[in-house]
C-alpha positions in Angstrom: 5.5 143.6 114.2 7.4 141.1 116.6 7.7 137.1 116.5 4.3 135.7 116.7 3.6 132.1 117.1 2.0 129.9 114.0 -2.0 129.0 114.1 -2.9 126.9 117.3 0.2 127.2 119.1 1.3 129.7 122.1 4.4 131.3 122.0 6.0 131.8 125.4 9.1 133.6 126.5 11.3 131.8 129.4 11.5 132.6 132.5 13.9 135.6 133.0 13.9 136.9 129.6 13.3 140.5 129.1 9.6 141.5 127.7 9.9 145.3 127.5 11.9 148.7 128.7 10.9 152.1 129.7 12.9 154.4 130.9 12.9 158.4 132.0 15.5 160.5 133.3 15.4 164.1 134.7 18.1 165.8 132.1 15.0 168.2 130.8 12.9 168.2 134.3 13.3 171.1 136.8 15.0 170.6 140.5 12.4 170.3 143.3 13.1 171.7 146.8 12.1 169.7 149.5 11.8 171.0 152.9 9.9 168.6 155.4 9.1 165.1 155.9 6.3 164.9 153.8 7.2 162.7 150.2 6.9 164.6 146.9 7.1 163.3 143.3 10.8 163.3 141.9 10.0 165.6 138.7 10.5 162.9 136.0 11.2 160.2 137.4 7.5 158.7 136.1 6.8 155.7 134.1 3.8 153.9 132.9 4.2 149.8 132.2 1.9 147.8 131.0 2.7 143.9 131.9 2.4 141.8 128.8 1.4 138.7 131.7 0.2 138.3 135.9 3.1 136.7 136.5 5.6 138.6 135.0 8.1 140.5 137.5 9.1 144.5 137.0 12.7 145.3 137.4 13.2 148.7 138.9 17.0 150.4 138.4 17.1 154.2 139.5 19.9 156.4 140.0 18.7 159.2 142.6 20.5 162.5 142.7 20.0 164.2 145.6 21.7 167.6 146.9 21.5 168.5 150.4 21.4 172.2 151.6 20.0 175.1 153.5 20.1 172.1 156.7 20.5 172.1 160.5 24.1 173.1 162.2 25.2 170.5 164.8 22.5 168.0 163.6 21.9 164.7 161.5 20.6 166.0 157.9 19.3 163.0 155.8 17.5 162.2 152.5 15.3 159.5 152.1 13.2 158.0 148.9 10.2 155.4 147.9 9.2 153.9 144.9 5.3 154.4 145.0 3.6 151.8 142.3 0.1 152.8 141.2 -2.4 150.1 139.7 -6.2 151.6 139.2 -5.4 154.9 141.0 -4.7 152.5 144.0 -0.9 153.5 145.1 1.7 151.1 147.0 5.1 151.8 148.6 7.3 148.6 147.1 10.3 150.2 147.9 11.7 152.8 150.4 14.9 153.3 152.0 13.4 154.8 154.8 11.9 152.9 158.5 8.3 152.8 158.0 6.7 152.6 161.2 3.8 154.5 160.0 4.4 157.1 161.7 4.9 160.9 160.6 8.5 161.1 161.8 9.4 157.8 159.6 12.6 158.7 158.3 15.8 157.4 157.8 19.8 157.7 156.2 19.5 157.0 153.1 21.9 159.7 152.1 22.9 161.9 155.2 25.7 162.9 157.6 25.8 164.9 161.2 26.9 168.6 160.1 28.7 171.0 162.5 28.3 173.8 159.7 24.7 175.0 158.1 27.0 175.9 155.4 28.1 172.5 154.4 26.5 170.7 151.3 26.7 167.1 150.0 25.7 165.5 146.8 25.3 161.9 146.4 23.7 159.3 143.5 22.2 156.5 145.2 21.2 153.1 143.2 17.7 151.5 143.8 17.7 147.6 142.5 13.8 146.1 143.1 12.4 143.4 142.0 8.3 144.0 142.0 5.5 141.7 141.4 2.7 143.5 140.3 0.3 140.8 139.4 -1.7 142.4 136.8 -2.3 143.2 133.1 -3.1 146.4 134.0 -1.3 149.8 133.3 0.9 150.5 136.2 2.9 153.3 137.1 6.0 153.8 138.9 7.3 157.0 140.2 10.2 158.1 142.9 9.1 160.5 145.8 11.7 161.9 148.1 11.5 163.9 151.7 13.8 165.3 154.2 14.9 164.4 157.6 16.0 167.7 158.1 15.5 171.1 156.9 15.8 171.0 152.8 17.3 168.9 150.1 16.8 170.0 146.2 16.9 166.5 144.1 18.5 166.8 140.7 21.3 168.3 142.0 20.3 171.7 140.6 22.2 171.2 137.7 24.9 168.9 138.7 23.3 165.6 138.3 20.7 163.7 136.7 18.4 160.8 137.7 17.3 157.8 135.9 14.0 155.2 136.4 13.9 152.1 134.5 11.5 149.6 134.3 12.4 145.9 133.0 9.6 144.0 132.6 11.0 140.0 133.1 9.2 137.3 132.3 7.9 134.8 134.8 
């Protein structure tokens, strides 16, 4: 039932402590292919939060798998990701490893190397540490979209790796 604070008083965690956790991972969701710049959802790596206060911060630790094939010969071939939060059906960016210029060729090097070979493929797990403030009581989601700087990536490694979103909800 949790602690809960005798008649007429207001129990309050400190600052910092840890209110909740939710966490997914993409052990039982399929691979998706990506194969332009445009951002699609990570399958799986969704999670809904509610904040138990306005002020309390969300921690956001992910582990992104990503596998790059089927790219460009003599050419930079990149991956890049954003964490997209979603409040009311209203969505943000809060975090992307990308430049965001606003433009449609925004991209960046997240995970990427110049390949002399079409043949050649890379794997890599890259960490995402965030701290958000949300600033609501409201349900909010968090999900992980990914797109290509070059010609296809496939993100959980088709088999050979797994991803992971948590959500820490720290009090503030």
């Amino acid at each position: 039932k949790g602690i809960q604070a005798p008649a007429g008083y207001n129990l309050a965690m400190p600052a910092g402590h840890i209110l909740q956790v939710k966490q997914v991972d993409t052990s039982s969701a399929a691979s998706i292919s990506v194969s332009s710049t445009t951002f699609a959802d990570i399958t799986g790596l969704t999670v809904a939060i509610t904040p138990k206060f306005t002020s309390s911060k969300i921690l956001i630790l992910a582990n992104v798998h990503m596998y790059l094939n089927n790219h460009s010969a003599n050419a930079w071939n990149s991956v890049d990701f954003r964490v997209v939060r979603t409040i009311g059906g209203s969505a943000t960016n809060v975090f992307y490893t990308y430049d965001d210029d606003g433009t449609s060729s925004d991209h960046g090097y997240t995970f990427g190397r110049f390949t002399t070979d079409a043949a050649d493929r890379m794997m890599a797990t890259t960490p995402v540490h965030y701290l958000d403030s949300p600033n609501t009581t409201s349900a909010t989601t968090y999900k992980i979209q990914t797109h290509s700087g070059a010609s296809g990536i496939a993100t959980n490694g088709n088999g050979y790796g797994i991803s992971t979103l948590t959500l820490m909800e720290v009090a503030g």
